[in-house]
N, C-alpha and C positions, 0 to 999 in steps of 0.2 A: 252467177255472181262472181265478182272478180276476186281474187286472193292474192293481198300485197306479203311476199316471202321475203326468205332473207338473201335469196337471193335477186329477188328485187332492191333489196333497199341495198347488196353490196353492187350492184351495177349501179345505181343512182350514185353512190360516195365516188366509184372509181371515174363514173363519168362527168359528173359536175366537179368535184375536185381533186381529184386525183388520190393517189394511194403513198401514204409516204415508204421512203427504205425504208424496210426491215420490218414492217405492217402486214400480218399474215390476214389479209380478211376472208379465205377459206377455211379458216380455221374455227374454233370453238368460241364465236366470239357475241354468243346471244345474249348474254349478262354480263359482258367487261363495258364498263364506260368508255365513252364516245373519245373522254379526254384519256384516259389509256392508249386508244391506239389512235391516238392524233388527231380528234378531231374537235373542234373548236365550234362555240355558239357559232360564230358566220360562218362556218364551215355547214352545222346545220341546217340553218336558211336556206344556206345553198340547196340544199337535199329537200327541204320542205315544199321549194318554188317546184321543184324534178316532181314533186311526190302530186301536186295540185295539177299542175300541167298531164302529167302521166294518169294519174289514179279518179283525178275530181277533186280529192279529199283536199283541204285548205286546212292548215297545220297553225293554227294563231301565234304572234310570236310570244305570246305569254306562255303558250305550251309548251316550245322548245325548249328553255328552260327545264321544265317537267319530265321531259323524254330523253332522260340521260343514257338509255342502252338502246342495242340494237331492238330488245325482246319487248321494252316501251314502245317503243314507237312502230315495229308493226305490228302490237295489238293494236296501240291507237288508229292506226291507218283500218285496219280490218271490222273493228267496230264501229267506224264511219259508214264504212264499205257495205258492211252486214245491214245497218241502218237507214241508208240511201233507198 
């Protein structure tokens, strides 16, 4: 069974939209909000389309809203995952 990590989901942010200055996303960043270290609703979209293409998992957009950290959203992806 597959396992979406955090280091999954920082390759998805850096490669659909990039990483702004001064955004450490190697760092401790499993509980900081998405809008702390810059990233914005369409910013997620962005990452959700990466996550469906990549993963399977299809991220609704009512969800994203919901999945304000990195530590949301891949539980959410993994308990798709686990349930597939």
């Amino acid at each position: 069974m597959p396992v979406f990590t955090l280091d999954d989901l920082t390759r998805l942010l850096r490669e659909g939209v990039g990483v702004d200055d001064g955004v450490d996303l190697d760092g401790d960043i499993m509980s900081t909000p998405f809008t702390d270290i810059g990233y914005d609703s369409l910013a997620l979209l962005e990452v959700a389309v990466l996550v469906e293409q990549e993963f399977g998992v299809a991220i609704p957009d009512e969800e994203i809203a919901e999945l304000t950290t990195p530590r949301l959203t891949i539980d959410y992806v993994n308990e798709r995952l686990a349930g597939a």
